[in-house]
MIFI-845719 format. One record per residue: residue in three letters; z, y, x of N, C-alpha, C, O in turn. Coordinates in Angstrom, 3 decimals. Atoms other than C-alpha are relative to their C-alpha. Example, Ala and Ser with C-alpha at 12.3 -4.5 7.8 and 13.67 -1.06 7.14 Angstrom:
@residuo=ala	n_c3=0.000	n_c2=-1.190	n_c1=0.890	ca_c3=7.800	ca_c2=-4.500	ca_c1=12.300	c_c3=0.000	c_c2=1.200	c_c1=0.900	o_c3=0.665	o_c2=1.181	o_c1=1.936 .
@residuo=ser	n_c3=-0.060	n_c2=-1.190	n_c1=-0.820	ca_c3=7.140	ca_c2=-1.060	ca_c1=13.670	c_c3=0.730	c_c2=1.090	c_c1=-0.770	o_c3=0.899	o_c2=2.198	o_c1=-0.261 .
//
This chain:
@residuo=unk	n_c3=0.509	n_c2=1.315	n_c1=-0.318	ca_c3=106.643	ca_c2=86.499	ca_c1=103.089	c_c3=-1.061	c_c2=0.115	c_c1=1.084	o_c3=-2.035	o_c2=0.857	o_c1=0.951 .
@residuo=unk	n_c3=1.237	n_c2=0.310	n_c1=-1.415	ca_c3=104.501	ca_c2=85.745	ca_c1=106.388	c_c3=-0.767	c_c2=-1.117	c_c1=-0.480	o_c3=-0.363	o_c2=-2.166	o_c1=-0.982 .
@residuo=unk	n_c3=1.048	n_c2=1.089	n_c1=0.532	ca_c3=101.196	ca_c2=84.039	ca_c1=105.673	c_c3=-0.644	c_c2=-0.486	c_c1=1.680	o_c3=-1.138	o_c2=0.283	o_c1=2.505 .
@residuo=unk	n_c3=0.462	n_c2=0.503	n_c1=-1.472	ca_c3=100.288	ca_c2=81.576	ca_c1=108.964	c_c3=-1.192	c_c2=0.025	c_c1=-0.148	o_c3=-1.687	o_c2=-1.001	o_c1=-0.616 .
@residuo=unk	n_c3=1.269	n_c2=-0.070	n_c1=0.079	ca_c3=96.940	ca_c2=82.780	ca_c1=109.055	c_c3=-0.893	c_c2=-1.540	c_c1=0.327	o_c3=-1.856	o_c2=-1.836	o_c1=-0.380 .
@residuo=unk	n_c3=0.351	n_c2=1.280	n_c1=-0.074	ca_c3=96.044	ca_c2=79.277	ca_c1=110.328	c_c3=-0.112	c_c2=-0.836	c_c1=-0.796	o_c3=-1.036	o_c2=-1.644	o_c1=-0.694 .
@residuo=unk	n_c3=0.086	n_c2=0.906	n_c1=1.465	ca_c3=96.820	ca_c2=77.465	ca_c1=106.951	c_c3=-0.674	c_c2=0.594	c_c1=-0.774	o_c3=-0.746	o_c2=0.062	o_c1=-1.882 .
@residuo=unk	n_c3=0.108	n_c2=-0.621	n_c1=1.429	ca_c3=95.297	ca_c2=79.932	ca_c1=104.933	c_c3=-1.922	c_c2=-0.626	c_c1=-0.866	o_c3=-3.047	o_c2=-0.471	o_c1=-0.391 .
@residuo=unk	n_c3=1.216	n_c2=0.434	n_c1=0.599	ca_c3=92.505	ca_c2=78.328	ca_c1=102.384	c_c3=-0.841	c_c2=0.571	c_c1=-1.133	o_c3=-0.449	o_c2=0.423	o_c1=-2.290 .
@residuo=unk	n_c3=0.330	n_c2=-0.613	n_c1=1.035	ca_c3=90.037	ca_c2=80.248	ca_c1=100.520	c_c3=-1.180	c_c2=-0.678	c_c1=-0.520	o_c3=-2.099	o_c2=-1.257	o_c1=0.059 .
@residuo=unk	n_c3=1.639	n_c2=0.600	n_c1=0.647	ca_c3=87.601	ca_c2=79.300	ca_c1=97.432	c_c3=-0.413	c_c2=1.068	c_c1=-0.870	o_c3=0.328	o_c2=1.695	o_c1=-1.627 .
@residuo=unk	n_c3=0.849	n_c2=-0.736	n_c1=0.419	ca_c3=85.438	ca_c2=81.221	ca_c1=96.261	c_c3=-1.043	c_c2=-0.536	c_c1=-1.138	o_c3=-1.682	o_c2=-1.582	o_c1=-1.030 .
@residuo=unk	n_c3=0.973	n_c2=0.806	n_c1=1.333	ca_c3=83.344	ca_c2=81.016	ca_c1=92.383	c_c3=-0.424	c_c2=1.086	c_c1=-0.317	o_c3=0.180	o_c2=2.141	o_c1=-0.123 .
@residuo=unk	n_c3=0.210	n_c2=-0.423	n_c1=1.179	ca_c3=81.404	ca_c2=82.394	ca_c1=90.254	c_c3=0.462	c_c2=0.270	c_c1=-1.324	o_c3=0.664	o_c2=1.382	o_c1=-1.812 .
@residuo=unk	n_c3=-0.979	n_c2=0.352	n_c1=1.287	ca_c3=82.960	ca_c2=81.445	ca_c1=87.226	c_c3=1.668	c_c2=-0.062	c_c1=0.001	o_c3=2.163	o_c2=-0.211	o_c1=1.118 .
@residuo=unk	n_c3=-1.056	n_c2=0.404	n_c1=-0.679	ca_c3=86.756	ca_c2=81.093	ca_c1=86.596	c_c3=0.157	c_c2=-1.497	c_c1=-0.072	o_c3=0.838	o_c2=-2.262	o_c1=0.612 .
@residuo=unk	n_c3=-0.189	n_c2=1.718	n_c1=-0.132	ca_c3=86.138	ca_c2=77.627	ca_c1=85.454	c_c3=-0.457	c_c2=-0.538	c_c1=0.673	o_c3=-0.690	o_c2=-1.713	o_c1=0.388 .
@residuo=unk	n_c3=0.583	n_c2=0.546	n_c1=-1.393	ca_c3=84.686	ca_c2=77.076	ca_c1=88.841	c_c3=0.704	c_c2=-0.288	c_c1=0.855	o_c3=1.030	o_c2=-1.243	o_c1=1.560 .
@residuo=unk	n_c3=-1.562	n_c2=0.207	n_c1=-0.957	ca_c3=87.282	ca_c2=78.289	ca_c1=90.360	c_c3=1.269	c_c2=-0.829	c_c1=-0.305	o_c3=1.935	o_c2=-1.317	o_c1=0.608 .
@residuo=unk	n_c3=-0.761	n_c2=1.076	n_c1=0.222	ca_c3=89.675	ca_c2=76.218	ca_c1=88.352	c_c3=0.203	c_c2=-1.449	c_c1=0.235	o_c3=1.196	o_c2=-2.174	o_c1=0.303 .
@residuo=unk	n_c3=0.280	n_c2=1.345	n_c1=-0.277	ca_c3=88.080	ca_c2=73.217	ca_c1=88.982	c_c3=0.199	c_c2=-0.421	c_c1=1.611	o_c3=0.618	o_c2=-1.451	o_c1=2.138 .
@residuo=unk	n_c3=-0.297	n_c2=0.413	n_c1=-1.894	ca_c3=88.079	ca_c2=73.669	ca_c1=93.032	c_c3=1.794	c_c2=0.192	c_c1=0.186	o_c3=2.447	o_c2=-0.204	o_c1=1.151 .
@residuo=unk	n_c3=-1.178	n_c2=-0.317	n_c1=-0.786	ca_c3=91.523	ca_c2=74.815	ca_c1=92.919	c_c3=1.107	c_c2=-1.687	c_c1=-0.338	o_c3=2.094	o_c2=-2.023	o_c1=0.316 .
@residuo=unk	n_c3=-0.923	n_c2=0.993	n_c1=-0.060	ca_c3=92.918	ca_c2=71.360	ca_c1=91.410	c_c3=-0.018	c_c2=-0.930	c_c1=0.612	o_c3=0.550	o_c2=-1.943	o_c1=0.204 .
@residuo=unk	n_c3=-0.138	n_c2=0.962	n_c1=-1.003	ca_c3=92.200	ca_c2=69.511	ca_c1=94.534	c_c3=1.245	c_c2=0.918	c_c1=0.544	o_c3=1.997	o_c2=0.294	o_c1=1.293 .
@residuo=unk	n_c3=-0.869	n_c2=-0.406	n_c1=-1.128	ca_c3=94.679	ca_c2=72.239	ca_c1=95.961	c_c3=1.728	c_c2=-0.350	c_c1=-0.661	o_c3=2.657	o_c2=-0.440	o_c1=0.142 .
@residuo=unk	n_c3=-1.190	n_c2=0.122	n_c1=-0.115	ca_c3=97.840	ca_c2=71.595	ca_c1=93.882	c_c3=0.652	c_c2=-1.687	c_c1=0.007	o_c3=0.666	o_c2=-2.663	o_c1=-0.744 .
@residuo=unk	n_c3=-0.990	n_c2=0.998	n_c1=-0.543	ca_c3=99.985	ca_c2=69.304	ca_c1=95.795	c_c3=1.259	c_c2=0.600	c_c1=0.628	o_c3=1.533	o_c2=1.800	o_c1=0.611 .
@residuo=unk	n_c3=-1.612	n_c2=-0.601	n_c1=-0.490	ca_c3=103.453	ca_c2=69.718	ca_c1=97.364	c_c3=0.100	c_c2=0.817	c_c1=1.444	o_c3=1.052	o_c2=1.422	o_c1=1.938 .
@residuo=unk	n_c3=-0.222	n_c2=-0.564	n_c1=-1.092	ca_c3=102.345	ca_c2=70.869	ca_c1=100.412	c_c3=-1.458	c_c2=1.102	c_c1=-0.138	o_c3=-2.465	o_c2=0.917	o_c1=0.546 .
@residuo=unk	n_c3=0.651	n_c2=-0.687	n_c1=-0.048	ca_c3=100.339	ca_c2=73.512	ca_c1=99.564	c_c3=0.667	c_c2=1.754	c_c1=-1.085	o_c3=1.666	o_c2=1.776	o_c1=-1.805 .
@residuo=unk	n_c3=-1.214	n_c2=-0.941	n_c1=0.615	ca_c3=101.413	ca_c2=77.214	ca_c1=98.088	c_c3=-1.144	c_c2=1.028	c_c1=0.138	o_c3=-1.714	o_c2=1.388	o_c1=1.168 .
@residuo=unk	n_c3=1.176	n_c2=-0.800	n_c1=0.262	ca_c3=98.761	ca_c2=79.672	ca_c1=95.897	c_c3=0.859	c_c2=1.310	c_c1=0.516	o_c3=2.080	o_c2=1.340	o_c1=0.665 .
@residuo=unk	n_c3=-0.679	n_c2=-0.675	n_c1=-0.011	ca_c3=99.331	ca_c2=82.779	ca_c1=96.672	c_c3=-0.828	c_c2=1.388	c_c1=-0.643	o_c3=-0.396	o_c2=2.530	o_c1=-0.806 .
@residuo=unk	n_c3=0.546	n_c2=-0.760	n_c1=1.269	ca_c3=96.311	ca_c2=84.228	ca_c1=94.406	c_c3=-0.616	c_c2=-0.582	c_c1=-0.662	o_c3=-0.834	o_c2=-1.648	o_c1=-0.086 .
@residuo=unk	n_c3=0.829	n_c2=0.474	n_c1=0.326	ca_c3=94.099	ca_c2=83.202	ca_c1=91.888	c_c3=-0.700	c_c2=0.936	c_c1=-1.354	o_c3=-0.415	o_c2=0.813	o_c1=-2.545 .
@residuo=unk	n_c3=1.172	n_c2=-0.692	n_c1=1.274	ca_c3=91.560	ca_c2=85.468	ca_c1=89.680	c_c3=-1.028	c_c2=1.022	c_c1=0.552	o_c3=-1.667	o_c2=0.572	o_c1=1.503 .
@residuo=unk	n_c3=1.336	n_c2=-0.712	n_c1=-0.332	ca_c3=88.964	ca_c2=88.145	ca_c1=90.290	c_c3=0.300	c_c2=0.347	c_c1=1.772	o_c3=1.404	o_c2=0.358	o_c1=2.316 .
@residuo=unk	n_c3=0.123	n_c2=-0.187	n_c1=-1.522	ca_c3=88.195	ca_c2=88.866	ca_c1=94.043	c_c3=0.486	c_c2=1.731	c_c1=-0.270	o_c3=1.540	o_c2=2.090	o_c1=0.254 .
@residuo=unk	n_c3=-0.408	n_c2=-1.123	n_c1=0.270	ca_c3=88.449	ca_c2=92.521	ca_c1=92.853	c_c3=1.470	c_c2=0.538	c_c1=-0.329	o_c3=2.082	o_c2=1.605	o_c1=-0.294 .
@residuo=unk	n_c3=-1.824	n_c2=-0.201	n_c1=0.052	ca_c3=91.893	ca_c2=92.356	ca_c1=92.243	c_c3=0.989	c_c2=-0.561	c_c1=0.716	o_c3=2.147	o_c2=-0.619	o_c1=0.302 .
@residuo=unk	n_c3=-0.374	n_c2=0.623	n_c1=-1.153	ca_c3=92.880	ca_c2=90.729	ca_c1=95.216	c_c3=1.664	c_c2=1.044	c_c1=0.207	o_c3=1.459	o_c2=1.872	o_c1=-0.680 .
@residuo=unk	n_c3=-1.101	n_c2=-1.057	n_c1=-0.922	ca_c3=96.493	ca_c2=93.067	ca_c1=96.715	c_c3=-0.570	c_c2=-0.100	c_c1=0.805	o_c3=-1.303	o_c2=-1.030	o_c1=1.140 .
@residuo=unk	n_c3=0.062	n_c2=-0.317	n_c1=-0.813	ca_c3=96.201	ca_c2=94.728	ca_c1=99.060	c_c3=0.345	c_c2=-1.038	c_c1=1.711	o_c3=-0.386	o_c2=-1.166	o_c1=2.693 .
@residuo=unk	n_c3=-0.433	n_c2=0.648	n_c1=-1.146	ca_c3=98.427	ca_c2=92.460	ca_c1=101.629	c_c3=-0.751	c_c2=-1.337	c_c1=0.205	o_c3=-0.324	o_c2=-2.261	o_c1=0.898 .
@residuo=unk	n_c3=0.657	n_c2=1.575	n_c1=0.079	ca_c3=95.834	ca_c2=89.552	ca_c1=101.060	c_c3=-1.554	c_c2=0.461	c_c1=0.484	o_c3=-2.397	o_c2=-0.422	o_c1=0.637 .
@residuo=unk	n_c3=1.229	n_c2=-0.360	n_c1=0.281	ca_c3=92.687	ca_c2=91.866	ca_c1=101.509	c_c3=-0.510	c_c2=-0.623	c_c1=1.054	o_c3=-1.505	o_c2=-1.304	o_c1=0.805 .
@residuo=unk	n_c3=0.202	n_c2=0.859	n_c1=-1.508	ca_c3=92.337	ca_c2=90.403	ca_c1=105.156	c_c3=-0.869	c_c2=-1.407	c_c1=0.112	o_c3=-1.874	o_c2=-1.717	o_c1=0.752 .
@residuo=unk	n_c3=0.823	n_c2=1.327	n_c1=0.238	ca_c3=91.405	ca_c2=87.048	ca_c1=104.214	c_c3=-1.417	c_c2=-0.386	c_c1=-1.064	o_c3=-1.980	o_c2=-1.478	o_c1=-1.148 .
@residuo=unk	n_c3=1.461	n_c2=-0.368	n_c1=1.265	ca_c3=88.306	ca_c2=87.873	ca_c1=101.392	c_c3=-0.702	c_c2=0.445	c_c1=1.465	o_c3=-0.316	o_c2=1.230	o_c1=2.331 .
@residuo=unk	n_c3=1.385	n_c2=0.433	n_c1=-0.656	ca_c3=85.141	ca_c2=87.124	ca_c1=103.419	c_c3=-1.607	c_c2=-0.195	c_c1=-0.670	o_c3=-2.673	o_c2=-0.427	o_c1=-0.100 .
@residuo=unk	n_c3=1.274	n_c2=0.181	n_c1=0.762	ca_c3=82.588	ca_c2=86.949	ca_c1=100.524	c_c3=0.117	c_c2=0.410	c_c1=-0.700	o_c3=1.310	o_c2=0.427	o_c1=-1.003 .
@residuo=unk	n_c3=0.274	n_c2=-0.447	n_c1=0.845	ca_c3=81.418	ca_c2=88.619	ca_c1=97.880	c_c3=0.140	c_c2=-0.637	c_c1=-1.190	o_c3=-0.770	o_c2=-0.245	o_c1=-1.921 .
@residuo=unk	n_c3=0.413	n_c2=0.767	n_c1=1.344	ca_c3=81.975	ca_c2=86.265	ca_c1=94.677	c_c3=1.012	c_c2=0.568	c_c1=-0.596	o_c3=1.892	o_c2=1.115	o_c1=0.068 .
@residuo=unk	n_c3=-0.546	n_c2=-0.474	n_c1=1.526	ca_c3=83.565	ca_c2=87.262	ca_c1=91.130	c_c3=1.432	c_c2=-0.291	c_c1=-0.035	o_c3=2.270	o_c2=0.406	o_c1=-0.606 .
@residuo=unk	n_c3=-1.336	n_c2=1.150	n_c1=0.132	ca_c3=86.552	ca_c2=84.763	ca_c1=91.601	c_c3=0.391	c_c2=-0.472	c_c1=1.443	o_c3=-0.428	o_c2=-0.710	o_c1=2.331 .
@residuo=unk	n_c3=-0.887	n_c2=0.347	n_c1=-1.198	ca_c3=88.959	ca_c2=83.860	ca_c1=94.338	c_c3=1.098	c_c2=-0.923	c_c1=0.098	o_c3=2.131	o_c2=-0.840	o_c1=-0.567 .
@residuo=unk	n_c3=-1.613	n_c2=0.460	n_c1=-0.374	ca_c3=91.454	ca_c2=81.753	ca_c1=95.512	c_c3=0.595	c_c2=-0.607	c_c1=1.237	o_c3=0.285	o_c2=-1.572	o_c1=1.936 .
@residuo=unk	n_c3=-0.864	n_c2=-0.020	n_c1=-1.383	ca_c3=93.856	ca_c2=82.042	ca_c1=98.165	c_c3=1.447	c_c2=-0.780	c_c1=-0.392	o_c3=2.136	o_c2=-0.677	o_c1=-1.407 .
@residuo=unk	n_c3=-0.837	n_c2=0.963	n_c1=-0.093	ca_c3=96.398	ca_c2=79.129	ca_c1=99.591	c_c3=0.400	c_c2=0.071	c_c1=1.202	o_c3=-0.172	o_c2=0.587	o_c1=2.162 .
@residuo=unk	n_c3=-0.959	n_c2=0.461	n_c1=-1.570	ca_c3=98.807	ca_c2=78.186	ca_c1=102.314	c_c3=0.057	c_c2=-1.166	c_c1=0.091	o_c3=0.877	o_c2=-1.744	o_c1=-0.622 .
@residuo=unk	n_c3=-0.731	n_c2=1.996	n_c1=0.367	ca_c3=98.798	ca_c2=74.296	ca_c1=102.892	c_c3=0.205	c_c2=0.198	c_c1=1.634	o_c3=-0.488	o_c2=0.737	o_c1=2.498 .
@residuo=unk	n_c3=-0.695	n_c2=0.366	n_c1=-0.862	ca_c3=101.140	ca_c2=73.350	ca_c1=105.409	c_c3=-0.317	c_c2=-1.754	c_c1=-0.124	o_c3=0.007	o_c2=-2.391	o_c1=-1.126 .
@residuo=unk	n_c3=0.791	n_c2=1.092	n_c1=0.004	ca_c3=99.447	ca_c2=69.972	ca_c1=106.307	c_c3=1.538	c_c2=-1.065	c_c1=0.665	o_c3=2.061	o_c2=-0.773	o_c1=1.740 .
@residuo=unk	n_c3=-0.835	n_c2=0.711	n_c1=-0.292	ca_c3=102.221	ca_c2=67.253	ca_c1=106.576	c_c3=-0.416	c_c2=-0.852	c_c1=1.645	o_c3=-1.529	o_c2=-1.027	o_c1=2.140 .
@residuo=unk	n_c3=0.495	n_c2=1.055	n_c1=-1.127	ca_c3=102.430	ca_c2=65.017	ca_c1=109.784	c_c3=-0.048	c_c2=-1.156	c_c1=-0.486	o_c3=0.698	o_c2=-1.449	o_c1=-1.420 .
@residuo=unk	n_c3=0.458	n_c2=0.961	n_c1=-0.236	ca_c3=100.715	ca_c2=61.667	ca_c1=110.252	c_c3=1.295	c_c2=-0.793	c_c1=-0.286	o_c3=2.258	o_c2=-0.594	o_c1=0.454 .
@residuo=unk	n_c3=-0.857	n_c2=1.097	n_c1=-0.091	ca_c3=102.974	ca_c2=58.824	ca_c1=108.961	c_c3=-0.476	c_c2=-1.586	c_c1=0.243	o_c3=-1.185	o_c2=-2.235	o_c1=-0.526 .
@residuo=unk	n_c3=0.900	n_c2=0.963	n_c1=-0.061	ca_c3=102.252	ca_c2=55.752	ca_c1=110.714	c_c3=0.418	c_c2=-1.410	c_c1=-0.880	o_c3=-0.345	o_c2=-2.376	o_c1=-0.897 .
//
């Protein structure tokens, strides 16, 4: 799978019920997890995008629909 570095959305917590709570603005149809639990256990093929130090992670792809007028 190719990740368009351009879509890619990360949140970052303390807690996991921190992180749970930010991540349910992310599920919608145009969006696609592709981790979610300790930053420390990140794979390898994702390590690229971890930028901060916190406990909890989560990494997304949203492919942002076009404008319907």
């Amino acid at each position: 799978m190719v990740i368009k570095k351009d879509r890619v959305v990360v949140e970052y917590a303390d807690t996991l019920g921190e992180l749970q709570v930010k991540g349910i603005g992310w599920h919608h149809d145009h969006a696609w997890f592709h981790y979610f639990g300790k930053t420390a256990d990140v794979p390898e093929h994702l390590q690229e995008f971890i930028t901060e130090d916190k406990k909890y992670v989560l990494l997304a792809e949203e492919d942002i629909p076009p404008k319907q007028n």
